[in-house]
VOPAFI-817458 format. One record per residue: x, y, z of N, C-alpha, C in turn; residue in one letter. Coordinates in steps of 0.2 Angstrom, whole numbers, plus 5000, padded with zeros to 4 digits. Each point is the difference from the previous one (the first is absolute). Last residue first. Layout:
<pts>
XYZXYZXYZA
...
</pts>
This chain:
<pts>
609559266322499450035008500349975008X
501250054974500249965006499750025005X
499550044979500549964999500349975005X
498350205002499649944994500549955001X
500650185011499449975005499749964993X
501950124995500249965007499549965001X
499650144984500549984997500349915006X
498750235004499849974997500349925002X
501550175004499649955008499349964997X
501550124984500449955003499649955005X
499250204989499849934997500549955004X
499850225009499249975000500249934996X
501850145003500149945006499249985000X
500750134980500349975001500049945007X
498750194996499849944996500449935000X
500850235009499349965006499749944994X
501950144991500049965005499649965007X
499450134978500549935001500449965005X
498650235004499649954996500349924997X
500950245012500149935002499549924997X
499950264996500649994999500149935001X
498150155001499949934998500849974998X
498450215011500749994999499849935000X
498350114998500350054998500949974999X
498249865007499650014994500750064997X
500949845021499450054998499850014993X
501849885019499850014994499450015000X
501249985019500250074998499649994992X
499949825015499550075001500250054998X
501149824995499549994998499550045003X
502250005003499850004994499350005000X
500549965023500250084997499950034993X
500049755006499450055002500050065000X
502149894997499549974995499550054999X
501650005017499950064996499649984994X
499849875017500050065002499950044996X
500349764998499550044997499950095005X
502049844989500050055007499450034997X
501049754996499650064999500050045004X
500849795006500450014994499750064997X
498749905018501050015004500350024994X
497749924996500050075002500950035005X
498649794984500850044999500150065004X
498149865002500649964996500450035001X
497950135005500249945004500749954999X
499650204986500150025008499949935004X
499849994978500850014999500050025006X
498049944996500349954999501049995000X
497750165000500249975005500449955001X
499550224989500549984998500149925005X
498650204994499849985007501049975000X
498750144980500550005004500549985007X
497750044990500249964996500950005000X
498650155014500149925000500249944997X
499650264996500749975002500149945003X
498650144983499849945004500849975002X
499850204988499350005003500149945004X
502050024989499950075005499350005001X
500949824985500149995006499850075004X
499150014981499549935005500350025005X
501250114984499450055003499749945005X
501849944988500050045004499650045003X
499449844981500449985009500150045006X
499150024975500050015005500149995006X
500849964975500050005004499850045004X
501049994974499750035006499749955004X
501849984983499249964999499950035007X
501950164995499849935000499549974998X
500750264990499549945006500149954999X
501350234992499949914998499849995005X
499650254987500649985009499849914998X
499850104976499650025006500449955007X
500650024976500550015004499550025008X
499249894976500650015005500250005004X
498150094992499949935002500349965002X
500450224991499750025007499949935002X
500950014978500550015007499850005006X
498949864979500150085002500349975007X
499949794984499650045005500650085003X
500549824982499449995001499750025003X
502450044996499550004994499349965000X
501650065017499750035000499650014992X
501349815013499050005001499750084998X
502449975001500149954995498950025001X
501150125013500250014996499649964993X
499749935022499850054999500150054994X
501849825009499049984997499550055000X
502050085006500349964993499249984999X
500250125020500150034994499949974994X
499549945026500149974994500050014994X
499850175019500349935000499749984994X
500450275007499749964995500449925000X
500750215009499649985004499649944998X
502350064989499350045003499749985004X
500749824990500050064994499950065004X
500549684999499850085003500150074998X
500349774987499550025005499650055005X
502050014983499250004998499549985003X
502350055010499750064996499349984996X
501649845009499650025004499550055000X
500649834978500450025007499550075005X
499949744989499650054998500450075006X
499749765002500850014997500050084999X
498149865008500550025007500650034997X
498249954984499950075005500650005004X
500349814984499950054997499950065004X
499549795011501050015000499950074995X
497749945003500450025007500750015000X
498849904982499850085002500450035004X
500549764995500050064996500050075000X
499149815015500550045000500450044996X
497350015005500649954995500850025000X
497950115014500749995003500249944996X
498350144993500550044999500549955005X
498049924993500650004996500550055001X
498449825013500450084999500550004997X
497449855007500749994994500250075001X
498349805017500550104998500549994997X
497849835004500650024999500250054995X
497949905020500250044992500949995000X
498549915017500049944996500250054993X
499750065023499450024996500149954994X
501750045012499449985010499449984994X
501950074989499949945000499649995005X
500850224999499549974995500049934998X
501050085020499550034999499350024993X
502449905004499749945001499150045001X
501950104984499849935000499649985006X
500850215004499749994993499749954999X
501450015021499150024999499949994992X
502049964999499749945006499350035001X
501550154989499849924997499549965002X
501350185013499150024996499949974996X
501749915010499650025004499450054997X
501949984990500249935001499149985005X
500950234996499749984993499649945002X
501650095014499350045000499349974994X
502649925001499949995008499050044998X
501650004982500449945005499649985006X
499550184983499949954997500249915005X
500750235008499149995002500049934996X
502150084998499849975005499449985002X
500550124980500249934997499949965011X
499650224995499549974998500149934999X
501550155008499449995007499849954996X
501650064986500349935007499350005002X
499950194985499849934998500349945004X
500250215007499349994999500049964997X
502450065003499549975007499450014999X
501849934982499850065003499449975006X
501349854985500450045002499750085001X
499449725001499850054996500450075005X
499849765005500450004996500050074994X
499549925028499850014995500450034992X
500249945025500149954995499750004994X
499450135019501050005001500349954992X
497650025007500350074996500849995001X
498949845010499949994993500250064997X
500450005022500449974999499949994992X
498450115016500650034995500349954997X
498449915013499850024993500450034996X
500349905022500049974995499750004993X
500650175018500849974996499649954996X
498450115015500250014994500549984996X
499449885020499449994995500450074993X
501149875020500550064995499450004995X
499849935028499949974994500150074992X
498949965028500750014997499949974993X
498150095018500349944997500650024995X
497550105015500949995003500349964995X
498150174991500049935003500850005003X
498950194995499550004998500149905005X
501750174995499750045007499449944998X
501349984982500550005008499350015003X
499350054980500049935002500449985006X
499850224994499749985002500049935000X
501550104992500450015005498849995005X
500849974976500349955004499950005009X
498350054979500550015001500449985009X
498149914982500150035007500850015000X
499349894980499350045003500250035006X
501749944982500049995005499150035000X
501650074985499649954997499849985007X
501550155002499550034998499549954996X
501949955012499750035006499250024995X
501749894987499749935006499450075002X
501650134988499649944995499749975004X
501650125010499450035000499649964995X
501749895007499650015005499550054999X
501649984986499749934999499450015005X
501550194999499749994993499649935001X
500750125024500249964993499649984995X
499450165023499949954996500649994995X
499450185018500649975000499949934994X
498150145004500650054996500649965001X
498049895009500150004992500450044999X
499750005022500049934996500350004995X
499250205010500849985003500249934996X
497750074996500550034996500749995003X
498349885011500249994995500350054995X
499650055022500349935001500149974991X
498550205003500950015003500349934997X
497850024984500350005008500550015002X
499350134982499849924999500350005009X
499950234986499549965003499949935003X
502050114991499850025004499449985004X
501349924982499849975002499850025009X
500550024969499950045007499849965006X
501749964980499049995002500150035007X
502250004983499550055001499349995003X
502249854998499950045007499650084997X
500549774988500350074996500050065006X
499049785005500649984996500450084998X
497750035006500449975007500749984998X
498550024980500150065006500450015005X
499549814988500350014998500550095001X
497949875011500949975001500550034994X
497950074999500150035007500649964999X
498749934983500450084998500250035007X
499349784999500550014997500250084998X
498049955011500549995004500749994998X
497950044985500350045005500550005004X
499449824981499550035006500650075003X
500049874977499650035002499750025006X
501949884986500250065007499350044999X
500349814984500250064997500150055007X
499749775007500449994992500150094997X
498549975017500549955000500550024996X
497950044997500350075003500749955003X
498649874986500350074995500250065007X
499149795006500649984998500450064996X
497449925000500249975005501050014997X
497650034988500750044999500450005006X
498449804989500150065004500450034999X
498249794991500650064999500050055004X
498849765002499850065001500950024997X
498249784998500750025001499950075000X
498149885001500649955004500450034997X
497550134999500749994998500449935006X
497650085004500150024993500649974997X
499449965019499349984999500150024994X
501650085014500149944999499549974995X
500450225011500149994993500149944998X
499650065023499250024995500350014994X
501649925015499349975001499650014997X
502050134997500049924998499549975000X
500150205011500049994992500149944999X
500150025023499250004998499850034992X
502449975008499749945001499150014998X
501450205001500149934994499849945000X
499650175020499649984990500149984996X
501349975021499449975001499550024994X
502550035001499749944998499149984999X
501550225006499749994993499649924999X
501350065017499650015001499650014995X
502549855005499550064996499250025002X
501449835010500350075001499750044996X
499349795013499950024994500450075001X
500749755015499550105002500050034992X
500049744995500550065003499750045003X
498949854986500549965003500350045004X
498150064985500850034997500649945005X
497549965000500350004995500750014998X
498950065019500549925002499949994993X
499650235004500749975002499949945000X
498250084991500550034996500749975005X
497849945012500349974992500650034995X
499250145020500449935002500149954995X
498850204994500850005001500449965003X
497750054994500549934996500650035001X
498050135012499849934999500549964997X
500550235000500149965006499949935000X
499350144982500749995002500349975003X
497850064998500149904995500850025001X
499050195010499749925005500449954994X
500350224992500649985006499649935004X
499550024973499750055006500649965006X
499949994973499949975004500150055005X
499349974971500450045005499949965006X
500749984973499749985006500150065004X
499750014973500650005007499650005006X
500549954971499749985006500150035005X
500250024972500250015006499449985005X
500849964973499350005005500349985009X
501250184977500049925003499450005005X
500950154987499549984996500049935003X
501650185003500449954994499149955000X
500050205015500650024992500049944997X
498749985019499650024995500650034992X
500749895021499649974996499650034996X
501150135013500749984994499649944997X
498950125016500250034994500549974994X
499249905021499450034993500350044995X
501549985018499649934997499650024995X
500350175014500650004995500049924997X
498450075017500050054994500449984994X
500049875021499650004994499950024995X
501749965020499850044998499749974990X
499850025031500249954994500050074995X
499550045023500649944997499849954996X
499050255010500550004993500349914999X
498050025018500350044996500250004995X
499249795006500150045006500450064998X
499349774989499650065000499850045006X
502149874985499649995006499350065001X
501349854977500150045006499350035007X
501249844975499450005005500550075004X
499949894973500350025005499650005005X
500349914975499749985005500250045005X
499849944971500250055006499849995007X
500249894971499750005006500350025006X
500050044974500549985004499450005007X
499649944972499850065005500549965007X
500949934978499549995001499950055006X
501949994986499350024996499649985005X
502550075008499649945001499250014995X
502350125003500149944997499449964999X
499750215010500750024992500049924996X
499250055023499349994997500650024994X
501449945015499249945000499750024994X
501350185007500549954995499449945002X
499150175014500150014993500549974993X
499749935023499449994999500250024991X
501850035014499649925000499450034997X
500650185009500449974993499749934996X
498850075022500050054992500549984995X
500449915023499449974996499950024994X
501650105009500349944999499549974998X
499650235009500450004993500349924997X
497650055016500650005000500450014994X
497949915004500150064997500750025004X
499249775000499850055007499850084998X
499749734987500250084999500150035007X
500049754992500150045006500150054998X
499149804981500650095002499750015008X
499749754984499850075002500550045003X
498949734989500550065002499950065001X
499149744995499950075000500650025002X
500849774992499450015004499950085000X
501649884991499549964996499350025004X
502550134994499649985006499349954995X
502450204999499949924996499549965006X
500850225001499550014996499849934999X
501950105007499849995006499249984998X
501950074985500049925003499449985004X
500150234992499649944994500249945003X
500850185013499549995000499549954996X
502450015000499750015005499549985003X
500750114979500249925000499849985007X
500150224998499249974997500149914999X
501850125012499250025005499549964994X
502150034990500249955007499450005002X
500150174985500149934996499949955005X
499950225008499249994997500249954995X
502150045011499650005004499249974997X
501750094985500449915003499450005005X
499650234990499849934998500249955000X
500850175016499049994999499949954995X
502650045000499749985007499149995000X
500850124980500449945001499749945006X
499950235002499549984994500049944999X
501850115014499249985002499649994998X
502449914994499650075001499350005003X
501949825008499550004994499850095000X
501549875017500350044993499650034995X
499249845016500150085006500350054994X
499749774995499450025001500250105002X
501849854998499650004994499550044999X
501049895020500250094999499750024992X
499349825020499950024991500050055001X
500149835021500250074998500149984992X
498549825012500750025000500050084995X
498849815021499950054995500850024996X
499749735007500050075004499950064994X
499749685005499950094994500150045006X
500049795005500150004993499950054998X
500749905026499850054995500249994994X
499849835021500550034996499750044997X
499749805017499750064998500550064996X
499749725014500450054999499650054993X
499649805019499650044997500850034998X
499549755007500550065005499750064994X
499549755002499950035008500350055001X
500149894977500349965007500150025007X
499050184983500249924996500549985006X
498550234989500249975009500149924994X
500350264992499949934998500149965007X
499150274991500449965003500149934998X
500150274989499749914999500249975007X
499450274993500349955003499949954998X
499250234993500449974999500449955000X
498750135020499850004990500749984999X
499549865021500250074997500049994994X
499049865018500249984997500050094995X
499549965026499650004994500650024994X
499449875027500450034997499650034992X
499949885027499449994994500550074996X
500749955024499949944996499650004992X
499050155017500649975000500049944996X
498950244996499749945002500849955000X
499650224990499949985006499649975004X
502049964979499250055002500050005008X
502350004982499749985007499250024999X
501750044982499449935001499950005005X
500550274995500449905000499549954999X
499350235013500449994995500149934999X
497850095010500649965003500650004993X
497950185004500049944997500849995004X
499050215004499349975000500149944995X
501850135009499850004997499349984995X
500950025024500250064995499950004994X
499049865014499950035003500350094996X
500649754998499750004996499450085001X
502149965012500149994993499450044994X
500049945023500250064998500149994994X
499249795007499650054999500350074999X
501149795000499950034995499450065001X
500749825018500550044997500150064996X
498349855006499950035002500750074997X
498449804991500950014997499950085005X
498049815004500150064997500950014998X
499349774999500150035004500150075000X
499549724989500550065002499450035004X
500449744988499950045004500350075001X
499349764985500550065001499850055006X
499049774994500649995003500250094997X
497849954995500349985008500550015002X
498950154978500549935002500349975009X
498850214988499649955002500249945000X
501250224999499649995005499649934998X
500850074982500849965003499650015008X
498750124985500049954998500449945004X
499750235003499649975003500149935000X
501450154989500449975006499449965002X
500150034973499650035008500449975006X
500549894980499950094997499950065005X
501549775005499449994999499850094996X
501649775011500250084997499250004997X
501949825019499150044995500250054997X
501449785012500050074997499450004996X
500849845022499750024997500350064994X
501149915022500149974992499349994995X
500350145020500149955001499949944994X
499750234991499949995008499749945001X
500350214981500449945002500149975007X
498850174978499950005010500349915000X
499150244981500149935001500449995008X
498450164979500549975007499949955001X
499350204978500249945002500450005006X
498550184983500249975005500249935001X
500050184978499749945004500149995005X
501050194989499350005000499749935003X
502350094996499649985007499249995001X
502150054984499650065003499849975006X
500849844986500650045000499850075004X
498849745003500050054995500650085001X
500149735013499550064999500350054995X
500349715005500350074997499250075001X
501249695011499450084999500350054996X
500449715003500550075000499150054998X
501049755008499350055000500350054999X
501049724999500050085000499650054999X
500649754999499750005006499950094999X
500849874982500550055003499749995008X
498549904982500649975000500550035004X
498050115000499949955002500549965000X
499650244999500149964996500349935005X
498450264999500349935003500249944997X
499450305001500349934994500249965006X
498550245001500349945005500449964994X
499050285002499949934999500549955001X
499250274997500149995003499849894999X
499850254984500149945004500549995004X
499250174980500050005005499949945004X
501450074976499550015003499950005009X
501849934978499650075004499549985000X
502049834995499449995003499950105004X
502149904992499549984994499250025001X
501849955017500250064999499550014989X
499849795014500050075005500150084996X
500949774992499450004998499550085001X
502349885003500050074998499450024999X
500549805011500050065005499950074996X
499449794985500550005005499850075005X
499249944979500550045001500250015004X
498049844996500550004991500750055000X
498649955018500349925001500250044992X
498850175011500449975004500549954998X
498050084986500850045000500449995003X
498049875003500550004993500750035001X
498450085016500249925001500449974994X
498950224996500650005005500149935001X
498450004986500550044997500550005005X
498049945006500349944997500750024996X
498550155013500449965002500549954999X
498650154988500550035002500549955004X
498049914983500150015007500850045001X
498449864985500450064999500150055004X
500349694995499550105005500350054996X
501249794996499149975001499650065003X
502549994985499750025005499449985003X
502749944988499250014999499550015006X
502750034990499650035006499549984997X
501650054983499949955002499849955005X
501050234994500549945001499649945000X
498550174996500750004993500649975003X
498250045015499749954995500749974996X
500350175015500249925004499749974993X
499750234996500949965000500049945003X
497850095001500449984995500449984997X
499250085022499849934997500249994993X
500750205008500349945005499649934998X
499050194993500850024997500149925002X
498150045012499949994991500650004997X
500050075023499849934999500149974994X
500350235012500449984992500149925000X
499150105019499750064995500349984993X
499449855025500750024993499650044995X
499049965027499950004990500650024998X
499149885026500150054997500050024992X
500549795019499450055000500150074995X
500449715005500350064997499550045000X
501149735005499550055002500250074997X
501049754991500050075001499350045003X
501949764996499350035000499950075000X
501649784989499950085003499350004999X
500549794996500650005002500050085004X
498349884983500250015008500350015003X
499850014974500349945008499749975006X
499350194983500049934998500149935004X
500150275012500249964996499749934997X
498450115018500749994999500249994994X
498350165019500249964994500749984998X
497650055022501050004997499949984992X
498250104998500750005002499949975007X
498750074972500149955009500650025003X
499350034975500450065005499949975007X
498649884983500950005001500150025003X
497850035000500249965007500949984996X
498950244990499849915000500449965009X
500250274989499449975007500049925000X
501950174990499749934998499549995004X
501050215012500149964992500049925000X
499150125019500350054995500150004994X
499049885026500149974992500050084996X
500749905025499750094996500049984995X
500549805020500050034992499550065000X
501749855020499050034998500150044993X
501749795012500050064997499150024999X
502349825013499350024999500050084995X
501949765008499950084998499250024999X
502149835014499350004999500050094996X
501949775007499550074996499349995000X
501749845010499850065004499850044997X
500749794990500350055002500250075002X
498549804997500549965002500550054998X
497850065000500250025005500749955000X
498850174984500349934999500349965007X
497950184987500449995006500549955000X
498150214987500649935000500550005006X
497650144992500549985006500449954996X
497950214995500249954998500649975005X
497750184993500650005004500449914997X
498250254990500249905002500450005006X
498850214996500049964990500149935003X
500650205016499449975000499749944995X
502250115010499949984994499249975003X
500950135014500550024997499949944993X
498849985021499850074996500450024993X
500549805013499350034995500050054996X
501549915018500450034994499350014995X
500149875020500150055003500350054994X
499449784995499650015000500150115006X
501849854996499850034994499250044999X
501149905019500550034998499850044993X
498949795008499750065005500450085000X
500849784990499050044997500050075002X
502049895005500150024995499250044997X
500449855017500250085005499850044991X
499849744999499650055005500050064998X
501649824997499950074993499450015004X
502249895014499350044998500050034994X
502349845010499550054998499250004998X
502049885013499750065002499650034997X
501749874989499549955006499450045005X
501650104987499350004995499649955004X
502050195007499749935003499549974995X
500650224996500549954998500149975003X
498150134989500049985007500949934996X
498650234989500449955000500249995006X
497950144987500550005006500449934997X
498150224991500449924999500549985004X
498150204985500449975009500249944997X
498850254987500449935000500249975008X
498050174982500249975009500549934998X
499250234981500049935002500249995006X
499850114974500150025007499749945004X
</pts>
């Protein structure tokens, strides 16, 4: 894991490799081990990188790195989980290697098969190929999304970089909040598509290659999910052992490290599992880490322990208080680059920090209620779909809402953090924020509606809780390995039909199934907590923390803090209905006053 940038200026008469230090040096955190630069300026390249030394710790593994030639360069962030396979078969054609570097593997495997090279490569990355003789820079990000990658084209400049911060420290780029996008981002607590929000500065999609050459970028898709009626045909006994074969494979790829390792337990059913296939494959004692808050019930400890103590592993758990909350949560967003949409970021962030001292790679269950319909709200849209949820209690405005909804629409309304008819009342701004998430349900190639939602989230929700995963554990210099989002996993569950997800009241049936050969049903099926949070109590004690002063000076003609401050006196300890959406304009006006004071 690792910090990549690099820019191509298509004036070289014009060119700077300066900008390149200062572009890299804005990526530390993100490889602490080294850093490195190749520049050519008699044709505007310039590429830098910070190294997370993971495999091979020698100064081979350096990077930039290039073929024999010279001729290809390559920046690269991330790990091929079937490095070893792939360095082989290059051997056996004949391929010599100077590292044993994952990297060196992809860069080989570029010049030995061509474009088909890509589709060869599991794992999670984000990286650059610059080929010298072509003048040509082509990017690829990973088929989930786990790595971040942007890029930004402007006045015959192009940058691409891990971090947006990064591309901010180039003289010549310039932007600008992306005002347009704030309902957007308002209803869903992220920007669908490449747009960020930030103008001009884009983000390279799972799955996607681009290739900028002669001053013109074009971007194409190498992989989409795909429907396995195979999968769906299986009997169900059948179906759990192709799974605990897919998930241990999986997990034993994620194992290949030259540096410590460790478990995110939360106790949870997706950390639990994980833990339990780990400690099946791994002889040695597994090491444990969790944090929670010491404010009431939010955390949950109990159940951590106990599943470290079922498989005899040496468990950790941090705890942290509402003052160190607040204190890093303006570093949790300019880490993340964005208003943070998860709330969960700020302990994940303080688990990474206090598991650093022990562990550079962490395993998480990051991707199992994805994948298997582990939150609740799938059981309401699917409700709504079939016109049995009750929607007596919910607001007027939005029962009227929601009973007229379309299958797609219901999919978007219910992944959504704010529903719709509050976002209206909240800011003045036009714009089809939910059409651009139905549309993926619209295009989804699986023929029931709980498996489209889940294949649309993989398009739009996921793409974005990647983003935190990776950069709040890279704030800390660890790298998150998820094995439940190897695509494999993921195409096998989205295929998987609707009935084993959901069951009853009961979400993620199938995985829960599958984990009931290591843990009782009360440990199961107990009600699901997120990675608990306080928030909402803070916000209801300390309404100030709510001042919001940078969307009321800037933007106060596009907000109607009218009814804003309505929300915000109406939430309390008893009624905490509005909890995402008062976070929602706290990180945005954050978010404001760090990036653009």
């Amino acid at each position: 894991m690792c910090g990549i940038c690099g820019y191509i200026a298509l004036a070289p008469r014009h060119f700077d490799s300066a900008p390149i230090r200062a572009m890299t040096a804005a990526l530390a955190h993100r490889g602490p081990d080294g850093e490195g630069f190749h520049t050519e300026p008699a044709r505007g390249a310039a590429l830098g990188h910070r190294r997370l030394k993971v495999i091979d710790l020698s100064e081979r593994g350096a990077q930039p790195m290039s073929d024999e030639t010279g001729r290809r360069w390559i920046v690269y962030n991330g790990e091929i989980y079937n490095y070893r396979e792939l360095r082989a078969e290059l051997e056996r054609d004949g391929w010599r290697f100077r590292s044993q570097t994952d990297t060196e593997v992809v860069l080989l495997a570029s010049l030995a098969y061509g474009d088909a090279f890509i589709d060869k490569l599991n794992g999670d990355f984000a990286f650059a190929l610059w080929d010298r003789d072509t003048n040509t820079l082509s990017l690829y990000r990973d088929r989930v999304g786990v790595k971040p990658l942007y890029y930004t084209l402007q006045n015959g400049l192009f940058a691409f970089a891990s971090e947006i911060k990064a591309l901010l420290k180039h003289p010549d780029l310039k932007t600008a909040p992306n005002e347009a996008r704030f309902k957007a981002f308002l209803s869903n607590l992220y920007v669908c598509g490449k747009e960020t929000l930030f103008t001009d500065i884009y983000e390279l999609q799972p799955g996607e290659k681009l290739t900028f050459r002669n001053g013109e970028i074009r971007t194409k898709s190498y992989f989409d999910w795909r429907y396995l009626p195979d999968v769906r045909a299986l009997p169900e006994p059948e179906q759990e052992e192709r799974f605990v074969e897919l998930f241990d494979d999986a997990v034993q790829a994620r194992l290949i490290s030259d540096v410590p390792l460790g478990v995110y337990l939360s106790g949870g059913v997706d950390s639990s599992y994980l833990t339990a296939r780990l400690a099946a494959h791994r002889p040695k004692a597994i090491h444990t880490y969790t944090l929670g808050f010491d404010v009431g019930d939010y955390n949950e400890f109990k159940y951590s322990q106990a599943v470290a103590d079922r498989f005899a592993a040496r468990h950790t758990a941090f705890t942290v208080s509402a003052r160190e909350f607040f204190d890093v949560v303006e570093r949790v967003v300019w880490h993340y680059d964005e208003p943070m949409p998860h709330l969960v970021a700020v302990p994940q962030y303080y688990l990474a920090e206090r598991a650093k001292p022990h562990i550079t790679v962490a395993l998480s269950g990051t991707g199992g209620d994805e994948s298997f319909a582990g939150y609740t709200h799938y059981l309401a849209a699917q409700r709504l779909l079939e016109k049995s949820l009750d929607l007596s209690s919910a607001d007027p405005d939005v029962a009227a809402y929601q009973g007229k909804l379309a299958p797609a629409e219901i999919a978007a309304e219910f992944k959504s953090c704010s529903q719709r008819p509050f976002v209206e009342k909240m800011i003045r701004q036009d714009g089809d924020y939910r059409g651009e998430v139905a549309r993926h349900f619209t295009a989804s190639p699986y023929p029931d509606f709980l498996s489209s939602m889940l294949y649309m989230d993989f398009k739009t929700h996921v793409v974005h809780m990647m983003n935190k995963e990776d950069k709040i554990n890279m704030a800390h210099g660890v790298e998150g390995r998820f094995p439940y989002l190897d695509w494999r996993v993921v195409e096998f569950a989205l295929s998987l039909p609707p009935k084993s997800k959901l069951k009853g009241e009961i979400t993620k049936h199938f995985l829960k199934r599958v984990a009931a050969r290591h843990f009782p049903e009360d440990f199961l099926n107990r009600p699901k907590q997120a990675f608990p949070t306080p928030v909402e109590r803070w916000f209801a004690e300390d309404k100030s923390l709510l001042r919001l002063p940078h969307l009321r000076e800037c933007y106060g003609d596009r907000f109607d803090f009218a009814y804003i401050d309505s929300l915000i006196a109406a939430h309390s300890l008893e009624d905490r209905r509005h909890t995402r959406r008062l976070w929602g304009l706290f990180t945005l006006d954050l978010w404001l006053g760090l990036f653009f004071p």
